[in-house]
TIDREN-165652 format. One record per residue: residue in one letter; x, y, z of N, C-alpha, C, O, CB in turn. Coordinates in steps of 0.1 Angstrom, whole numbers, plus 5000, padded with zeros to 4 digits. Glycine has a CB too. Layout:
N
  rest    nu    nv    nw   cau   cav   caw    cu    cv    cw    ou    ov    ow   cbu   cbv   cbw
     a     X     Y     Z     X     Y     Z     X     Y     Z     X     Y     Z     X     Y     Z
...
***
This chain:
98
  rest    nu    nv    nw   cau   cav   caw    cu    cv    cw    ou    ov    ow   cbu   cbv   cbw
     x  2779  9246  3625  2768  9256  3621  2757  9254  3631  2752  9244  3637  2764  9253  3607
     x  2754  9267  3631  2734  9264  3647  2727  9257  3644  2729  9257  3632  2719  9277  3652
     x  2721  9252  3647  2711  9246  3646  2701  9249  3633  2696  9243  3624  2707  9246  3659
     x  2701  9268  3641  2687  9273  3635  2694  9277  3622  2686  9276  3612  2679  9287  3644
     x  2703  9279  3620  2707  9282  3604  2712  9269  3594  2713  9272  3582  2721  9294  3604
     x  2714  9256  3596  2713  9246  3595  2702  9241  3583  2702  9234  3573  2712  9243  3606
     x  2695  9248  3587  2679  9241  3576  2681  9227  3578  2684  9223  3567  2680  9243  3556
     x  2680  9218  3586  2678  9206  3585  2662  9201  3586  2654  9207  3593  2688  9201  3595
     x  2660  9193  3582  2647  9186  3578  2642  9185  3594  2650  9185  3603  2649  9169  3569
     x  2630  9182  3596  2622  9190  3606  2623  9177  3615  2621  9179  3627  2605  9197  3601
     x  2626  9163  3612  2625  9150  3620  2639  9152  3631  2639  9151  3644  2627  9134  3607
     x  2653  9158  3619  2664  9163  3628  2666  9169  3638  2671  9166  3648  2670  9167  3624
     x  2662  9180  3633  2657  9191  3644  2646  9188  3655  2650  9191  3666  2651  9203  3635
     x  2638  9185  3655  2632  9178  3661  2642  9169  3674  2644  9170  3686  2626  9170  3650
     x  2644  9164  3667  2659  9152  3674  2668  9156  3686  2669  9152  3698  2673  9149  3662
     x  2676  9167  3675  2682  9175  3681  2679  9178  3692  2684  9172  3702  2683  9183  3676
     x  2667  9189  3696  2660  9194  3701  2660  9189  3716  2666  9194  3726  2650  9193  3694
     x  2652  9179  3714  2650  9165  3721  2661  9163  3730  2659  9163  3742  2649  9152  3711
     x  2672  9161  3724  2688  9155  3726  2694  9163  3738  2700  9160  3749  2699  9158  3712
     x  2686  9177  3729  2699  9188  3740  2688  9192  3756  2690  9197  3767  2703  9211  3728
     x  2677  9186  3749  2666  9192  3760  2665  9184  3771  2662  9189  3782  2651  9194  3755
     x  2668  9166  3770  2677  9155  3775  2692  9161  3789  2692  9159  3801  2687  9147  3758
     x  2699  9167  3783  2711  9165  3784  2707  9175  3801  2710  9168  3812  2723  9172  3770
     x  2701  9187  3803  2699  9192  3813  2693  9183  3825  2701  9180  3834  2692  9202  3810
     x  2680  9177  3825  2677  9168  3836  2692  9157  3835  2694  9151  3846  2659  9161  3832
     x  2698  9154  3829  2709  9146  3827  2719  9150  3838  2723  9145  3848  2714  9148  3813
     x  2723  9163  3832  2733  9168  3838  2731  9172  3853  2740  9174  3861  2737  9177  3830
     x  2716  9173  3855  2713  9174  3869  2714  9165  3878  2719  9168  3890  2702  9177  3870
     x  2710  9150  3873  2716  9141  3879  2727  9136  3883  2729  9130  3894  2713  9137  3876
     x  2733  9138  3875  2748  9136  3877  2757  9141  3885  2765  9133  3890  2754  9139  3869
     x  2756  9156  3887  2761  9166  3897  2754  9159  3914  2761  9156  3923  2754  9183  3892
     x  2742  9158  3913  2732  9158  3924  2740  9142  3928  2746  9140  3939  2713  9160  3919
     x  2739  9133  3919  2748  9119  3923  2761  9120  3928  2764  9115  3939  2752  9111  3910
     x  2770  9129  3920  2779  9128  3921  2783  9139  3937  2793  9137  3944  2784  9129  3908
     x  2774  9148  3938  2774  9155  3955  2772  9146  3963  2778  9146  3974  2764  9166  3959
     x  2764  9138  3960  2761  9129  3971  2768  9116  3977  2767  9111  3988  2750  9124  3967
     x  2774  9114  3970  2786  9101  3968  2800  9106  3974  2808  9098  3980  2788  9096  3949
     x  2804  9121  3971  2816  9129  3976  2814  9135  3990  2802  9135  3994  2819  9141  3966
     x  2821  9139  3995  2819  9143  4009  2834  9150  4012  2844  9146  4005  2816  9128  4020
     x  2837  9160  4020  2845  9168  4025  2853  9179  4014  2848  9189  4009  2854  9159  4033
     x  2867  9174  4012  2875  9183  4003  2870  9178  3991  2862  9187  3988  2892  9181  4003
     x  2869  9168  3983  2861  9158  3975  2852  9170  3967  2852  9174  3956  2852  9146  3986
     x  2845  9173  3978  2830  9177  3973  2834  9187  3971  2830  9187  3959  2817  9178  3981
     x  2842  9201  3973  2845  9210  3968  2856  9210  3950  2856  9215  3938  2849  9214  3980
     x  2862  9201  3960  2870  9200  3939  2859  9191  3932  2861  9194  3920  2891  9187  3934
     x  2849  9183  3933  2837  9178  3927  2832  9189  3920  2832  9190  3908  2827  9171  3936
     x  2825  9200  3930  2815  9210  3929  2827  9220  3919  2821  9224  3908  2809  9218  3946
     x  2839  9223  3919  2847  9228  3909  2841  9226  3897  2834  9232  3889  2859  9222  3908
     x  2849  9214  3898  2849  9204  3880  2836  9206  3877  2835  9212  3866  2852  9184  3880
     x  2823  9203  3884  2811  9203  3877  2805  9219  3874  2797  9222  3865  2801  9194  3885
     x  2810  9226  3882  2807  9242  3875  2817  9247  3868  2817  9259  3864  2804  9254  3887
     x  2828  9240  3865  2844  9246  3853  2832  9240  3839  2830  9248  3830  2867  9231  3856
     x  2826  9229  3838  2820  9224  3829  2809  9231  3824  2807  9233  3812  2818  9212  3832
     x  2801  9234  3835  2793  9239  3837  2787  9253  3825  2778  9255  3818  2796  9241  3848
     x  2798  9258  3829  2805  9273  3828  2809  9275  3807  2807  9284  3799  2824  9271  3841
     x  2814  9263  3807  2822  9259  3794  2812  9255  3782  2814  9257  3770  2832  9245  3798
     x  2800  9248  3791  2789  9243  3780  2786  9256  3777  2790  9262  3768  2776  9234  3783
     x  2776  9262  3788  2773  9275  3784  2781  9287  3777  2773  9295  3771  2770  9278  3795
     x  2791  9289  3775  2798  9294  3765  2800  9293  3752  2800  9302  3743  2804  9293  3768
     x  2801  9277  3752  2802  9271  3737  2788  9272  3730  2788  9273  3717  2807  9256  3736
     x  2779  9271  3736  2763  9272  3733  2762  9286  3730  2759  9287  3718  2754  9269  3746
     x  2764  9299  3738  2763  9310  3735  2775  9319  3719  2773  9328  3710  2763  9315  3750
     x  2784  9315  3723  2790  9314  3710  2789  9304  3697  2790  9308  3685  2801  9314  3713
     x  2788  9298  3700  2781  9286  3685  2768  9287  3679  2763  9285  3668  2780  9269  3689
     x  2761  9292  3692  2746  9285  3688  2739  9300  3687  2731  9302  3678  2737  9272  3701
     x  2741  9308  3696  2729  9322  3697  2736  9330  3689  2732  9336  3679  2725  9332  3714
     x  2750  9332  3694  2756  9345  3690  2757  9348  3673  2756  9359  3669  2771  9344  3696
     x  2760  9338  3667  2758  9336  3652  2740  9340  3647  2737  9348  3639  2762  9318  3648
     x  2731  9331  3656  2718  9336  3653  2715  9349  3653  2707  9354  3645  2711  9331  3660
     x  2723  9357  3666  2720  9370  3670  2725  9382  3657  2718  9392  3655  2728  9372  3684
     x  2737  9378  3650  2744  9387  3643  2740  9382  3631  2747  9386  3622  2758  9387  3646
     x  2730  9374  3628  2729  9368  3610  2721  9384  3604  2724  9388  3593  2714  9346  3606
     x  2714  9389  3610  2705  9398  3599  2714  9408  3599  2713  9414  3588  2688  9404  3602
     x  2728  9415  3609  2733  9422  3603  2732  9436  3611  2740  9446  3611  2728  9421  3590
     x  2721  9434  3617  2716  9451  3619  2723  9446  3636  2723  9435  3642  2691  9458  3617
     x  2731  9460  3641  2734  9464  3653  2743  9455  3656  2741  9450  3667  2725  9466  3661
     x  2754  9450  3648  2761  9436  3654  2768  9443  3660  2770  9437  3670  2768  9424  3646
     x  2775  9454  3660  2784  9459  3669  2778  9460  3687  2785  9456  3696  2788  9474  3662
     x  2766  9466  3688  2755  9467  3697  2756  9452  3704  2758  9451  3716  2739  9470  3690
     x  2756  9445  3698  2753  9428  3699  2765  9423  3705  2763  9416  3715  2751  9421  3684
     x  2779  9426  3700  2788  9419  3701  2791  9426  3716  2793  9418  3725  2797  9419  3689
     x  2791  9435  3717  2795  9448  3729  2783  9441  3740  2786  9434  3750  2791  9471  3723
     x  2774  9442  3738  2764  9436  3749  2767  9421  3753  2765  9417  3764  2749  9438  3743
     x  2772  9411  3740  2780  9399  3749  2791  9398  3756  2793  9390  3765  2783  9390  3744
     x  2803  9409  3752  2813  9409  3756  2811  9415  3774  2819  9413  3783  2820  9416  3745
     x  2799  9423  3775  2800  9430  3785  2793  9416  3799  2794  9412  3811  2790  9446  3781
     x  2787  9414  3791  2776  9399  3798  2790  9391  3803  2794  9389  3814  2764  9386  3781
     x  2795  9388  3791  2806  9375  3798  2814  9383  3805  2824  9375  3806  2815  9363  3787
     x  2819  9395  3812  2829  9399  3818  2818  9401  3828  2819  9394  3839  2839  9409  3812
     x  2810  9407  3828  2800  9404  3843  2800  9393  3849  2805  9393  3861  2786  9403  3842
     x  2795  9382  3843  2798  9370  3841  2810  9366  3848  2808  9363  3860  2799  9368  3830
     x  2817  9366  3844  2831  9366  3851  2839  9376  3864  2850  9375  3870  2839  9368  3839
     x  2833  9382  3865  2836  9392  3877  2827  9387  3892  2831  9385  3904  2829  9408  3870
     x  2813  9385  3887  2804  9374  3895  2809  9367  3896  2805  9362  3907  2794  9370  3892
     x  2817  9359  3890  2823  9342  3893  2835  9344  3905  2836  9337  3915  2834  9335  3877
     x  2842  9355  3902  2854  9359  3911  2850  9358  3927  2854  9353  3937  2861  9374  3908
     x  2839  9367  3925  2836  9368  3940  2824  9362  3946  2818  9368  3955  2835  9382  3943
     x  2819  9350  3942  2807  9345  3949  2815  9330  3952  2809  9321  3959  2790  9345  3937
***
């Protein structure tokens, strides 16, 4: 369940918050380490793996966490759903060719 529909007590959320807001400077490091440490073919299946992941958080985030938020009141979910579906095939079309 999201976060935001959750109702959890405000110390959790809070936490949460915190946790996930962590994980980006995190994840920045890691990549930036792990470019640095790789070199040649390496660095390209490196740079893969860390934008296949990349790619994967952001998805699970936008389907678990917004997309539920987006569609809870009801009004225009069709609008809603059509406007993500169109996003992630952009999305994906941009991926093919850059």
């Amino acid at each position: 369940m999201p976060v935001y529909l959750a109702k959890m007590p405000p110390l959790q959320t809070w936490g949460a918050l915190i946790f996930c807001a962590l994980m980006t400077p995190t994840g920045i490091g890691i990549g930036w380490g792990v470019s640095e440490a790789v070199k040649g073919q390496g660095l390209l299946l490196a740079q893969a793996i860390i934008m296949s992941i990349t790619t994967g958080s952001f998805l699970f985030i936008s389907v678990s966490e917004l997309l539920p938020a987006a569609i809870h009141d009801g009004r225009y979910t069709l609008l809603k759903m059509g406007a993500f579906t169109v996003g992630f095939v952009a999305m994906a079309v941009l991926a093919a060719y850059v």
